[in-house]
C-alpha positions in Angstrom: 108.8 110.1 96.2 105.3 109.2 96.5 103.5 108.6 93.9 102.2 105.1 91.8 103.6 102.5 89.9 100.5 102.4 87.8 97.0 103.7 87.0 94.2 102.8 85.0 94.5 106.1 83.0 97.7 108.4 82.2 95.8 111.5 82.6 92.2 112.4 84.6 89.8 115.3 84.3 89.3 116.8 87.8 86.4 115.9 89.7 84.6 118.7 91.4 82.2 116.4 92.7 85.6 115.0 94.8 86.1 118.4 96.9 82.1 118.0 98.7 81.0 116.6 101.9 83.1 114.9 104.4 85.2 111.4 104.8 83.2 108.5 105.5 86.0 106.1 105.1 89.5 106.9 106.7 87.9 108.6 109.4 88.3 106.8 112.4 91.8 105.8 114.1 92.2 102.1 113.1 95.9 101.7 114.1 97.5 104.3 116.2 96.6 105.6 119.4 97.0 109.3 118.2 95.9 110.5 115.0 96.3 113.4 113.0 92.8 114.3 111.4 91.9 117.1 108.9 89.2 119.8 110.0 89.9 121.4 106.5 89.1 120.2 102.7 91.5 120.3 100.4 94.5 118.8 97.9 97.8 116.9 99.9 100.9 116.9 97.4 103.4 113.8 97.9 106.0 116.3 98.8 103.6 117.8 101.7 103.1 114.0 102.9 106.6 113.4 102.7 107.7 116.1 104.7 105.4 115.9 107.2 106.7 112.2 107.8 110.0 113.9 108.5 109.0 116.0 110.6 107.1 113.4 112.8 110.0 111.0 112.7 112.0 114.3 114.0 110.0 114.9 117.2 109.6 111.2 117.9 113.1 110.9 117.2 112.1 107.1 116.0 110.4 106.1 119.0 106.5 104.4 118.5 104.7 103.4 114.9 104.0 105.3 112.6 101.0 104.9 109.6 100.2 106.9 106.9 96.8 106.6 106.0 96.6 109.0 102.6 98.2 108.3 99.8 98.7 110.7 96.4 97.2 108.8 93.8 95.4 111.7 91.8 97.8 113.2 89.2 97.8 116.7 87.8 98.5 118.2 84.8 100.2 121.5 83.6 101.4 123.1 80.4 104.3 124.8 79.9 104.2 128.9 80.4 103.4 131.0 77.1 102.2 127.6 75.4 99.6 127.9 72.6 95.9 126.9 73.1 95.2 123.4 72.2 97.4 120.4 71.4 96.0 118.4 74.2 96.9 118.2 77.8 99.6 119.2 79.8 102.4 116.7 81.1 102.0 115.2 85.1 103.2 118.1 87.3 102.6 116.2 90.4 100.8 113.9 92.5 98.1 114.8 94.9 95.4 112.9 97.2 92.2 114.5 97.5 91.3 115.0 101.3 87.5 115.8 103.1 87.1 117.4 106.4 87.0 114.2 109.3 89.9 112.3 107.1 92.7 110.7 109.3 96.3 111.3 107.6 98.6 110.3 110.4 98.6 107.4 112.9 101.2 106.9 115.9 101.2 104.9 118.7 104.3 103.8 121.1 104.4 107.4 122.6 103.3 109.3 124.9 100.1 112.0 124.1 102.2 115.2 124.7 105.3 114.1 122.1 102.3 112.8 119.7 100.8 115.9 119.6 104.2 118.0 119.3 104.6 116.2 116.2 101.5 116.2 114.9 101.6 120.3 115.1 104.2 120.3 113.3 103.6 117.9 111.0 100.1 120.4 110.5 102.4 123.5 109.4 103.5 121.4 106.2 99.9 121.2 105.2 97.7 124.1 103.6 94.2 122.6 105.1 93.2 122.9 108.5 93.9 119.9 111.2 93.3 118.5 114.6 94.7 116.1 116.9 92.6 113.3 117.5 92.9 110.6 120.5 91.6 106.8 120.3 89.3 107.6 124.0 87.2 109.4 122.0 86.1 107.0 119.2 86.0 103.8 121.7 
């Protein structure tokens, strides 16, 4: 599971200011030849990363590199149901990583362009924001 070994704080408060404008760093390719790049804004989950990793690996069938360029490092908190106001904040429910529109999530290279892009629609079904294919010709 993805998530890490340690933080400077247990616990954050959620940053609104987090979720506006779009990804200046992470959004060019900087390994791969093929990148998976998000068109939409939104939180990943580790278990959304991870399965998307499988289902990459699946369609490649463990040909080519693969990089993941996001990593969950955000936690969030929840309370149990039918719990009382107050008494401070909820336990870690899970880990997520904060992505902008124009953020790569997924490298590959060692493939051709039609098996890259099988995997990286698939790969796209496991996520809840919006994403596009994107190819190293058009950023060189």
């Amino acid at each position: 599971m993805l998530m890490p070994k340690r933080t400077k704080y247990r616990k954050y408060q959620r940053n609104r200011n987090g979720l506006r404008g779009t990804a200046y760093r992470g959004s060019k390719l900087a390994f791969g030849d093929y990148g998976m790049k998000a068109v939409g804004r939104g939180e990943v989950t580790n278990k959304q990363i991870e399965a998307a990793r499988v289902a990459i690996n699946r369609v490649l069938k463990h040909q080519g590199k693969i990089w993941i360029r996001i990593f969950p490092d955000f936690p969030l908190t929840k309370k149990p149901a039918e719990t009382r106001m107050g008494k401070g904040k909820g336990s870690i429910e899970k880990w997520v990583a904060v992505v902008k529109p124009g953020r790569i999530l997924y490298e590959v290279s060692g493939v051709n362009e039609e098996l890259a892009k099988k995997a990286f629609e698939l790969a796209a079904q496991k996520f809840n924001i919006e994403m596009k294919f994107a190819k190293r010709s058009e950023w060189v």
